[in-house]
C-alpha positions in Angstrom: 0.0 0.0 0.0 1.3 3.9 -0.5 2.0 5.7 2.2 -0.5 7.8 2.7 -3.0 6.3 0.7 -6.1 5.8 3.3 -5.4 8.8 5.1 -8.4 11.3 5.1 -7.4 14.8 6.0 -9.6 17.7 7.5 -10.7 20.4 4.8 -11.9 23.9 4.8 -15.0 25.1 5.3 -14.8 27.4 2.0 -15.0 23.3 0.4 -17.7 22.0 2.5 -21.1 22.1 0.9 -23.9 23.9 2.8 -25.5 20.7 3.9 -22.9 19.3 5.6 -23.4 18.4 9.3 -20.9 17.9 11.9 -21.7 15.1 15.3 -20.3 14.7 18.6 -21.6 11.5 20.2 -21.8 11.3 24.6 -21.3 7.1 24.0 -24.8 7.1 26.1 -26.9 7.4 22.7 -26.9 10.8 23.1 -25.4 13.6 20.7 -24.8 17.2 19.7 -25.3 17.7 15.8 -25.8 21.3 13.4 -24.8 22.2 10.3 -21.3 23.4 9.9 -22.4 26.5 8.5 -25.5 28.4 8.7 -28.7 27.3 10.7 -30.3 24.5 12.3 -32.2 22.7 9.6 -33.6 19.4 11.4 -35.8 18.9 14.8 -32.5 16.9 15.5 -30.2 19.3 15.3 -28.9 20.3 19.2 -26.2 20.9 21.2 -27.8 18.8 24.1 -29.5 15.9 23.3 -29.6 13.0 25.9 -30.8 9.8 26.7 -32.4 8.5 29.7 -30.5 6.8 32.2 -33.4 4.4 32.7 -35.5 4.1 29.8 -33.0 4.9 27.1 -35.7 7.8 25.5 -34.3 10.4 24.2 -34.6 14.3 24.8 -33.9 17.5 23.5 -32.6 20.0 26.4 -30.6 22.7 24.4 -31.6 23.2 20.7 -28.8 25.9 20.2 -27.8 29.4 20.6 -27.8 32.9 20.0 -24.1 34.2 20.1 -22.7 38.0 19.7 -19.5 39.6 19.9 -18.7 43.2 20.9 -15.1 45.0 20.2 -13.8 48.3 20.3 -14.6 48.7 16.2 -18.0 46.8 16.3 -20.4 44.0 17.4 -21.1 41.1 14.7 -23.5 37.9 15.6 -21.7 34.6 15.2 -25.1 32.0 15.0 -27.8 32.1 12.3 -31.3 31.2 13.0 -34.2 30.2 10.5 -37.6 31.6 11.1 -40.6 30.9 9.4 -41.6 33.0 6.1 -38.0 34.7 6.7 -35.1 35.2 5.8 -31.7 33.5 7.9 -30.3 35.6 10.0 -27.4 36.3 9.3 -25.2 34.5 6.9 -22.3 33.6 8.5 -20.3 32.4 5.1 -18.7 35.4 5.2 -17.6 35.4 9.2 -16.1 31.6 8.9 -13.0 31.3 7.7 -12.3 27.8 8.5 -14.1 24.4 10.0 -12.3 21.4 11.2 -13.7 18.3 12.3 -10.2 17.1 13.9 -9.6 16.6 17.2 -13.4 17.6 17.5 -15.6 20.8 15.6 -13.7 23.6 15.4 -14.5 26.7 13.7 -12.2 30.3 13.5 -14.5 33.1 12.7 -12.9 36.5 11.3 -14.2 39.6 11.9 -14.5 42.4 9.5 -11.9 44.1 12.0 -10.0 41.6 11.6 -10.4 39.8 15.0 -10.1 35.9 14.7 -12.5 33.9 17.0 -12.0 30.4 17.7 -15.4 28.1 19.0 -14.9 24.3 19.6 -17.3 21.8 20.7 -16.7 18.5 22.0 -18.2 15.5 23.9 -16.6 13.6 26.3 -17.7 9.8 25.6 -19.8 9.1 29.1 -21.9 11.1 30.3 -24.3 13.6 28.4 -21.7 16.5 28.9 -20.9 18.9 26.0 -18.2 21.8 26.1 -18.1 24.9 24.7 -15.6 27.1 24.1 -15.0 30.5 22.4 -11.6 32.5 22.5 -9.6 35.3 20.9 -6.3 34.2 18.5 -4.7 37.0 19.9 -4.3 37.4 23.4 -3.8 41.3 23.1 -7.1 41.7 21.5 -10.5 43.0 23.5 -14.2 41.5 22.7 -17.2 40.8 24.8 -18.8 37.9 24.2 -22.6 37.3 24.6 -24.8 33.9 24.4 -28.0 33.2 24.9 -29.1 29.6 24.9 -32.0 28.0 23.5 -34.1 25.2 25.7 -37.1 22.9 25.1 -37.1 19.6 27.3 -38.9 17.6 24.3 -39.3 13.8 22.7 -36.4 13.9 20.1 -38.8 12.9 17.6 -41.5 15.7 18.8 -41.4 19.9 18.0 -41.9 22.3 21.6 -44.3 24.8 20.9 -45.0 27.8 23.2 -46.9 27.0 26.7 -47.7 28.1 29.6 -45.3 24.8 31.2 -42.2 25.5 31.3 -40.1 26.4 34.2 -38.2 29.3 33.4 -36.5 30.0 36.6 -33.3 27.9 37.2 -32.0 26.6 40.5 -28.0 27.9 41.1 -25.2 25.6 43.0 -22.4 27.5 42.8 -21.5 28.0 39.3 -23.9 25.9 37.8 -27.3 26.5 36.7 -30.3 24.2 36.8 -33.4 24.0 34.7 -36.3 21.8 35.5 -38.2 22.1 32.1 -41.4 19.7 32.8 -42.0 16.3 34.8 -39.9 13.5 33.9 -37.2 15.2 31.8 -34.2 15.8 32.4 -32.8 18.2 34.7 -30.3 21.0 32.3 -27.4 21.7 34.0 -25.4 25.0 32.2 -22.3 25.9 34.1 -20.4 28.8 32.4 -17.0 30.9 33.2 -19.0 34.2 32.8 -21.8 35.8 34.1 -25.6 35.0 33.9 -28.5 37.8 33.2 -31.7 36.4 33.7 -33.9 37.3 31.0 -36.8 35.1 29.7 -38.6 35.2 26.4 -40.2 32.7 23.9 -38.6 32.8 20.5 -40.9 31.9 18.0 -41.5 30.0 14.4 -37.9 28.6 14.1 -37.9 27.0 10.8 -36.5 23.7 9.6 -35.8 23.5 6.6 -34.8 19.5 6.5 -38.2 18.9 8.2 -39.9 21.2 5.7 -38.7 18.9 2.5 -39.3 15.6 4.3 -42.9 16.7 4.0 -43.1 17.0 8.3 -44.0 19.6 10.2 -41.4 22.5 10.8 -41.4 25.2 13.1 -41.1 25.4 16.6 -41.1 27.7 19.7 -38.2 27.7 22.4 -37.3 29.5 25.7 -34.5 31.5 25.9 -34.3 32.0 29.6 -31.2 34.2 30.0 -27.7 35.3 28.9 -24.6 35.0 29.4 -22.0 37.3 29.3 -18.0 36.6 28.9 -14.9 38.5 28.9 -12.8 37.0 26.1 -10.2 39.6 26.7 -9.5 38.2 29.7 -9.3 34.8 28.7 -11.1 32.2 27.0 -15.5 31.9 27.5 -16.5 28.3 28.7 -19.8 26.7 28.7 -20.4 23.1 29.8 -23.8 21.6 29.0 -25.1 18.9 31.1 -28.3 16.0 31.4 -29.8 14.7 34.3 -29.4 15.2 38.9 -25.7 14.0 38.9 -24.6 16.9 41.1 -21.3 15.3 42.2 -19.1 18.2 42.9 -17.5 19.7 39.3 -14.4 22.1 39.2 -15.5 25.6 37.8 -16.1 25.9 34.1 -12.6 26.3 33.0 -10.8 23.7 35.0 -14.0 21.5 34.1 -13.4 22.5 30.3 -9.5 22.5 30.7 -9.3 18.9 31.9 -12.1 17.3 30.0 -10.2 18.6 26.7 -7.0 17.2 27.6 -8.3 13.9 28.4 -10.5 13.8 25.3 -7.9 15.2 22.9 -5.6 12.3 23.9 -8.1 9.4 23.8 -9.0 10.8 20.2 -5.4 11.0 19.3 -4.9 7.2 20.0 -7.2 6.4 17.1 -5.5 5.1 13.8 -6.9 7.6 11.5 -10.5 9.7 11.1 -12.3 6.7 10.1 -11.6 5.0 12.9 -12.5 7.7 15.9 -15.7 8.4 13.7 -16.5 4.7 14.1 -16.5 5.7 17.9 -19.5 7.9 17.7 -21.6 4.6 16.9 -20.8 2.3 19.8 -22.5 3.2 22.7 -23.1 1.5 26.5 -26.4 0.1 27.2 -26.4 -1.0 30.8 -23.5 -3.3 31.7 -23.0 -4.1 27.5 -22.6 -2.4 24.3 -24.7 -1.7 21.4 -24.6 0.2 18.1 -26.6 2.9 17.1 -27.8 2.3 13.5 -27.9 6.2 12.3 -28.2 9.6 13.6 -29.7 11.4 14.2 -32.7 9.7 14.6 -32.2 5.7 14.5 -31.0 3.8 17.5 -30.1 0.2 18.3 -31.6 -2.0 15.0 -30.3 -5.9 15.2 -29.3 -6.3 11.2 -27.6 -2.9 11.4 -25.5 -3.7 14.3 -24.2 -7.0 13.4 -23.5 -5.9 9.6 -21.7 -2.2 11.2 -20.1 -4.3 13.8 -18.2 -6.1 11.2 -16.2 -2.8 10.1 -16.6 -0.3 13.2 -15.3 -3.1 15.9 -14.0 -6.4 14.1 -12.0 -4.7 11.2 -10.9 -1.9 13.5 -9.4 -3.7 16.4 -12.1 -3.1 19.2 -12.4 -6.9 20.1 -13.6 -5.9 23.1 -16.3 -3.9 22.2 -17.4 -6.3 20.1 -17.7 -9.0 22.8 -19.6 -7.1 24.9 -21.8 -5.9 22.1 -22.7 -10.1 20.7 -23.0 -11.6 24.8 -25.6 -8.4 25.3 -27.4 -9.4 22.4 -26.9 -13.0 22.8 -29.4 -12.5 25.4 -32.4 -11.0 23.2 -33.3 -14.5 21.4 -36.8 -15.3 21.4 -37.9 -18.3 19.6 -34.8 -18.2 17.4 -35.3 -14.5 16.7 -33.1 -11.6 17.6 -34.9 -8.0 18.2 -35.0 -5.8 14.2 -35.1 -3.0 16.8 -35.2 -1.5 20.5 -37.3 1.5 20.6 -36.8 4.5 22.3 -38.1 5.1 26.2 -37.9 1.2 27.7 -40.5 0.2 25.2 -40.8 -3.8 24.2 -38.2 -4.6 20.9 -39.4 -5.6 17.7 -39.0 -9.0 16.4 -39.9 -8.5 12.8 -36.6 -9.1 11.2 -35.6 -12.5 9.2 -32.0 -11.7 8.6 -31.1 -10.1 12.0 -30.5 -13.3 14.0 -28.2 -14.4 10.5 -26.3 -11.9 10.7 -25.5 -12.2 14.1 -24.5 -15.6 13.7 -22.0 -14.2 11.1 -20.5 -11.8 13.5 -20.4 -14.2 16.0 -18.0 -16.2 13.5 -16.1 -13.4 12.6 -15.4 -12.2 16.3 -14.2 -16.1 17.1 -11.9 -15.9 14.3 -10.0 -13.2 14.4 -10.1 -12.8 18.5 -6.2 -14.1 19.2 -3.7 -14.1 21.7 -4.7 -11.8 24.7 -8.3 -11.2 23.0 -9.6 -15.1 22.7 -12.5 -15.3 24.6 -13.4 -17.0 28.2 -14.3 -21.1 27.8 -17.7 -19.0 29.4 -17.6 -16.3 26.5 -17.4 -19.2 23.7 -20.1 -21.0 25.4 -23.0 -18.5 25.2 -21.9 -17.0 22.0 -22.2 -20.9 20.3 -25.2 -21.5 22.7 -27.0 -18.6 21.3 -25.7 -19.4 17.8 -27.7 -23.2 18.3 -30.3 -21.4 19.7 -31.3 -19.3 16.5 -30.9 -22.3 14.0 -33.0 -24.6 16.5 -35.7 -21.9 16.3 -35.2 -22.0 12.5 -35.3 -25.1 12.0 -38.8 -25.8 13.9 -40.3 -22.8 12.3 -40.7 -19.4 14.2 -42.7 -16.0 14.2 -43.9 -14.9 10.4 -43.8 -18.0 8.9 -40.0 -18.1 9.4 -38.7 -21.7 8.5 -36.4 -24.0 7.2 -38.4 -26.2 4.1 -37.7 -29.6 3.2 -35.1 -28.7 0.5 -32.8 -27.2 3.3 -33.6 -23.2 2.3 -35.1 -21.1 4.7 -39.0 -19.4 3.6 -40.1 -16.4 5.2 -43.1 -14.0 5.1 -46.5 -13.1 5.7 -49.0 -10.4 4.3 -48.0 -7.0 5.9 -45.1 -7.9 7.9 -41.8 -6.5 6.4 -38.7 -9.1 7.4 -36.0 -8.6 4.8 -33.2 -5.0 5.5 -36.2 -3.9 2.5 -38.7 -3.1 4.9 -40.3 0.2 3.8 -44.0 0.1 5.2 -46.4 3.1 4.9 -49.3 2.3 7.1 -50.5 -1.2 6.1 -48.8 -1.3 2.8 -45.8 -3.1 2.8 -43.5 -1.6 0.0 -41.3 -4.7 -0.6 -42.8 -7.7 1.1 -40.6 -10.1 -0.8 -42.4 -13.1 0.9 -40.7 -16.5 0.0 -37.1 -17.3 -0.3 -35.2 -13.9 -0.8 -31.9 -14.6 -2.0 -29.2 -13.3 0.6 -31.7 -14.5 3.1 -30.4 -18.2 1.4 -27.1 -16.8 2.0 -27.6 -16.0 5.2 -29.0 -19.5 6.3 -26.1 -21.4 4.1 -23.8 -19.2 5.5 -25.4 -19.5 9.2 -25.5 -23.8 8.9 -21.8 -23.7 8.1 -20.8 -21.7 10.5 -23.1 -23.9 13.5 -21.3 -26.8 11.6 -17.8 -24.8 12.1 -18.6 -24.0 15.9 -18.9 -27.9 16.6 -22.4 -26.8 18.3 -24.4 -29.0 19.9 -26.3 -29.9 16.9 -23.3 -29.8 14.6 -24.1 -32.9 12.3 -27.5 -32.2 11.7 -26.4 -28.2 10.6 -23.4 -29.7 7.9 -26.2 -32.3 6.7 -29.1 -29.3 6.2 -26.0 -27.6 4.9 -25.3 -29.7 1.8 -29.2 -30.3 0.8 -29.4 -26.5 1.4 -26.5 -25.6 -1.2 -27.6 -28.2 -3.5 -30.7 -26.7 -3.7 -29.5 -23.2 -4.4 -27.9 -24.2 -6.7 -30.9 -25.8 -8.2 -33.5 -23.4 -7.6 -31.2 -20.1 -8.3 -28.9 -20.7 -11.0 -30.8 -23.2 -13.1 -32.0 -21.5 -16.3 -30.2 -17.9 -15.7 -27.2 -16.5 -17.0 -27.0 -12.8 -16.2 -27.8 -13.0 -12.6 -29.9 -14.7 -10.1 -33.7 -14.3 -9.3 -34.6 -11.9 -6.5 -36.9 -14.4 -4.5 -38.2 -18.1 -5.5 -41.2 -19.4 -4.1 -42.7 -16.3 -3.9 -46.1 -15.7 -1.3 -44.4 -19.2 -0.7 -45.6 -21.1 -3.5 -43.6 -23.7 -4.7 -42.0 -22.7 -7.9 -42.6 -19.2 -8.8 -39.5 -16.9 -9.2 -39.6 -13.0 -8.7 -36.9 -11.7 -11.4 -36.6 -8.4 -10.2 -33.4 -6.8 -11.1 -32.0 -6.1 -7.4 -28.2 -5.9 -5.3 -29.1 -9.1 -3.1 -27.9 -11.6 -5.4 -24.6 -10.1 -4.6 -24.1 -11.7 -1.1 -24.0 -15.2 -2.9 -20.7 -13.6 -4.3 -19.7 -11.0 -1.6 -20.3 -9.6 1.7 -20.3 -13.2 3.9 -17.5 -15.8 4.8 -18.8 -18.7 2.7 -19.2 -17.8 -1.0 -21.8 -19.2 -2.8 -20.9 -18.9 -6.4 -17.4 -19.1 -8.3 -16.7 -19.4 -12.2 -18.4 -17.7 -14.7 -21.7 -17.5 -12.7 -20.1 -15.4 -9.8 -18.5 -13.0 -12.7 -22.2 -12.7 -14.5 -23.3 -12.0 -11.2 -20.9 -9.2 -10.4 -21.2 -8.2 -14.2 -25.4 -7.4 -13.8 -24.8 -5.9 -10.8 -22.4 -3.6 -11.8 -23.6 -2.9 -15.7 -27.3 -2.0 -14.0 -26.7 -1.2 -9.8 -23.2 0.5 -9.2 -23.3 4.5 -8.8 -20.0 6.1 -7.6 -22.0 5.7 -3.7 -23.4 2.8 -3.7 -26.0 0.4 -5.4 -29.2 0.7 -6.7 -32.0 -1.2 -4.6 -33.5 -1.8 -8.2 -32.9 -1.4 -11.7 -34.0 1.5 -13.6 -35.1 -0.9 -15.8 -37.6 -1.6 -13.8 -41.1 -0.9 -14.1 -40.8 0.4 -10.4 -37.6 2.4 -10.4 -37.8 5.6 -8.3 -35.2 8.3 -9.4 -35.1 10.6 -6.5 -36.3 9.9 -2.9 -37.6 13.3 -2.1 -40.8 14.3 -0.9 -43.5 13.4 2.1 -42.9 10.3 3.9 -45.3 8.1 1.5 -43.0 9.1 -1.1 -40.0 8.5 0.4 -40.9 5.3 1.8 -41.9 4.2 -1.9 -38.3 5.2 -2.9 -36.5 3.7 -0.2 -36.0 0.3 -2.1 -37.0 0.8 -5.2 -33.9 2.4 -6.9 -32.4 4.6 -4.0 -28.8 4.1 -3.3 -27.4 2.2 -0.3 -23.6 2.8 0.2 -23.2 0.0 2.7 -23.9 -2.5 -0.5 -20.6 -1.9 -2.0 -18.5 -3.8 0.7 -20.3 -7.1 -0.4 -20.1 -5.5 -4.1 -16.2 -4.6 -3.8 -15.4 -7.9 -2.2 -17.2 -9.8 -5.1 -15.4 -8.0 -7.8 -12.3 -8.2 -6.4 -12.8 -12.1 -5.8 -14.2 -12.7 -10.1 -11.0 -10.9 -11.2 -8.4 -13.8 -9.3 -8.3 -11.0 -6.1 -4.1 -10.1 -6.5 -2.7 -7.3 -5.6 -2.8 -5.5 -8.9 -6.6 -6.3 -9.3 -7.2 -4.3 -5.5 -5.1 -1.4 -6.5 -7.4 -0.5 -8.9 -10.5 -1.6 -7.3 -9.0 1.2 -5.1 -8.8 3.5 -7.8 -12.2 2.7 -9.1 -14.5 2.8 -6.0 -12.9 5.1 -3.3 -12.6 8.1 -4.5 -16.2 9.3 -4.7 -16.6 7.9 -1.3 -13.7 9.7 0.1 -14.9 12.5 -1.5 -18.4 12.1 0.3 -17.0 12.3 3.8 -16.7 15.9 3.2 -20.3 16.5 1.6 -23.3 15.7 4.6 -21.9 14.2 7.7 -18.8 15.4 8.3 -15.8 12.4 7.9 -18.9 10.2 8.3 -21.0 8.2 5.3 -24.5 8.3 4.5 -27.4 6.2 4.6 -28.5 6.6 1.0 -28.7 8.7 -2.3 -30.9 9.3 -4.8 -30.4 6.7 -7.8 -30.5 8.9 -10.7 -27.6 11.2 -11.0 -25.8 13.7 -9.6 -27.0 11.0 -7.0 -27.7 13.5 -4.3 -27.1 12.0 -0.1 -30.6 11.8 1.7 -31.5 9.8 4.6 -29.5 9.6 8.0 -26.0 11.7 6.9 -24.3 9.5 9.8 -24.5 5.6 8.9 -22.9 3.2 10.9 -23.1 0.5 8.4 -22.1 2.6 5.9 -18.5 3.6 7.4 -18.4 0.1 8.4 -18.5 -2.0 5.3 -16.4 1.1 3.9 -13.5 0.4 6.9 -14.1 -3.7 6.1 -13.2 -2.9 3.1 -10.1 -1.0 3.8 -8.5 -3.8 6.6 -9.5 -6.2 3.5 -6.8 -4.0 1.8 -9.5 -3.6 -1.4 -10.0 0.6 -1.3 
């Protein structure tokens, strides 16, 4: 490899498109997120946002701020706010001269009297903390610095409005302030280096502009309770934002800001390169495990998701340990076989509506075992309940489980039932199930060859009976898929699960037979024709296509109100997370040497390198439109997105 060659670097703002967003995760689910430049533009978008100790719900304490700066020449405002049916005010284009996401946001404002501002935020992976700071490049230099912070105390997912509820008066202990916003939130806790005017008001009709073109509701009211007033010729402004009743006793806001930056800035520069400390924003604690968010801002733990991202964020990255604790929690979620598709927000009961969830588990499981060596080889315990849980799942399989999920007597696994979605396609809008893809979906077949092997592999209990419902399982895919095609493989067979019927459908998931898993399904010249449709009618410079344009049912853009969007989800949109299993597969056709990964490299990075500049900052996207110029949509912070995209790199094939 070149010296060099994987190593992203930090970029000026005056290259970042307007829509790009920058994240700081707390570890605890919780986040701060904005645009890099100009307002906030989702419901999402806050510089507190914390989850519940107990009940994991999540809750927006401080949306933002108001921010202005006095010197001897002039007084400029360094935030920008959207209102409704006006105008944003200001532009700050012209203020920022540069934005770095590296050690953590970082932004130098220049003043039209030449005085240079620089403003950092940061989490400390932990707690739901988040520092601020603001000071002068040149220490000689005079300015007054004024902020004004915006609170709600609202469902993440929900818009505050004005009432006649909120508590605007804050209890004090010592330098910290505390806001009580409504029953059962939690507690805001702002402790600042300056001083704090108490002065409350409503602000009215923010507007979000995201929300607005997602076809959801928009504006919103928040409090503004007070201001705060710092000295930043006499030294750098602090402002620590904090969740919750811990009132354990804190230094004052510098020292609390001094050491907390120290700490972090070394833990972040022990990470191998960008990739990797963005990879931390994903993993996050849940009790005494570990778990993966799926997306933010607004996804949380989602079972396919986190065994697919685990693959890349913890396996290919080192974090063995993370990635124990993240399979023995989730180990403990099987119900009849099943692993949760999702655990909602606010303690609710999970979701177990997911076919491929508990397979891909059994995948990571694998993948964890093998490359966990030396010091990181796991307890005789550890191996035990991983293997246990890995019998467990097939056992439920085998006998037949929820949704008419079940192995069928020629060793392939059927799945599916009228308005239940179970496949990673599960768009539903109401009732209406946009891809149902009731049968034998093809990488479900991977999945389940792949999942036998591996129980087969792991000498579990049941080991003979796995091989032997291996090979009549393999046999039959070969059978049932490849007989009769050249060009690629059918979508589903047995669809609605009637024996014999095939579902053609030009889509990606043929590719897993060739890509993506540890047992390949295909080789010769039917793994290249694979590869070959895939790429001649699914690769964009992102991602693939969930469908052909060829297709009567091909959606060009996903835009629009949530009916429209969720009928574009699958039906052409672009998932980025494909190409690992689509980069692995054409790799493996052209003989996989070194000269053929070199310009694999060439080929497929550099429009994804390219895109860790353009939504989420140094992060990758959910999806993109299929038609070109292939604009990102969706969640801008993927975690299986970065993770097939840092498999790939430890794979050595981008």
């Amino acid at each position: 490899m070149r010296a060099g060659r994987r190593v992203w670097r930090e970029v000026t703002c005056m290259t970042i498109p307007g829509s790009a967003e920058w994240l700081e995760a707390d570890g605890q689910g919780g986040f701060a997120s904005g645009p890099v430049t100009g307002p906030r533009t989702r419901r999402y978008h806050a510089l507190l946002l914390a989850a519940s100790d107990t009940t994991g719900a999540r809750f927006v304490l401080v949306n933002g701020l108001d921010a202005a700066i006095e010197t001897p020449v002039g007084a400029w405002v360094l935030s920008s706010q959207s209102y409704t049916g006006a105008k944003v005010s200001p532009d700050l284009a012209e203020l920022i001269e540069s934005f770095s996401s590296d050690p953590w946001p970082t932004w130098i404002y220049c003043l039209p009297d030449g005085t240079r501002v620089r403003h950092e935020i940061f989490c400390r992976p932990g707690a739901p903390q988040v520092f601020l700071s603001w000071r002068l490049d040149d220490p000689a230099a005079r300015a007054i610095l004024h902020v004004r912070p915006f609170l709600s105390g609202r469902d993440y997912h929900a818009l505050h409005h004005e009432n006649p509820s909120f508590t605007f008066a804050p209890a004090a202990h010592a330098d910290t302030l505390v806001w009580r916003p409504y029953p059962g939130v939690p507690a805001i806790r702002i402790t600042a280096s300056g001083t704090y005017r108490h002065e409350p008001y409503w602000y009215r009709g923010f507007f979000y502009g995201q929300e607005s073109a997602r076809g959801l509701d928009c504006d919103e009211d928040l409090v503004a309770p007070g201001a705060f007033t710092f000295d930043l010729g006499a030294g750098e402004a602090a402002l620590v934002l904090a969740a919750g009743d811990d009132e354990s006793p804190r230094p004052g806001a510098m020292a609390w800001l001094g050491e907390s930056r120290a700490a972090e800035r070394i833990r972040r520069a022990a990470f191998a390169s960008p990739l990797h400390r963005a990879a931390d924003a994903y993993i996050v604690r849940r009790g005494d495990g570990k778990s993966i968010i799926a997306g933010y801002p607004w996804f949380t733990d989602w079972g396919r998701d986190t065994f697919i991202a685990m693959r890349g964020l913890c396996l290919a990255t080192g974090r063995l340990g993370d990635a124990r604790a993240i399979l023995l929690r989730w180990a403990g979620t099987i119900s009849e076989g099943m692993l949760p598709n999702r655990f909602r927000d606010g303690g609710e009961p999970p979701e177990y509506n997911s076919v491929d969830a508990a397979l891909w588990f059994i995948v990571a499981v694998f993948e964890y075992l093998m490359a966990a060596v030396g010091p990181a080889v796991p307890s005789a315990a550890d191996r035990t309940v991983l293997v246990a849980a890995v019998e467990a799942i097939l056992l439920g399989y085998t006998a037949g489980t929820r949704h008419r999920i079940g192995a069928t007597p020629d060793g392939l696994l059927g799945a599916g039932e009228p308005g239940v979605q179970l496949t990673w396609m599960d768009a539903k809008v109401g009732d209406d199930v946009i891809t149902p893809r009731i049968g034998k979906p093809v990488e479900i077949q991977a999945l389940w060859l792949n999942a036998l092997f591996i129980g087969a592999e792991l000498r579990a209990p049941s080991a003979q009976r796995w091989r032997q419902m291996y090979d009549l399982g393999r046999r039959s895919f070969t059978v049932r898929f490849t007989g009769g095609h050249h060009d690629g493989l059918p979508d589903i067979v047995d669809v609605d699960h009637c024996p014999g019927t095939i579902d053609r459908t030009l889509r990606p998931n043929q590719i897993f037979a060739v890509g993506g898993l540890p047992l390949v399904l295909l080789d010769g010249a039917r793994a290249r024709a694979v590869v070959d449709a895939v790429e001649a009618h699914l690769l964009t410079p992102l991602g693939l296509r969930s469908l052909s344009p060829d297709e009567p049912a091909y959606c060009p853009r996903y835009e629009g109100g949530v009916r429209e969007r969720d009928g574009a989800y699958h039906q052409g949109t672009v998932w980025p997370w494909l190409l690992g299993a689509f980069v692995e597969a054409w790799v493996r056709v052209r003989g996989g040497g070194p000269e053929v990964r070199q310009v694999a490299s060439e080929r497929f990075a550099p429009a994804l390198r390219a895109h860790l500049g353009e939504t989420g900052f140094g992060h990758i996207c959910e999806i993109a439109d299929a038609d070109p110029p292939h604009t990102p949509r969706g969640c801008p912070f993927q975690a299986w997105s970065l993770g097939e995209f840092l498999r790939l790199q430890r794979l050595n094939y981008l």
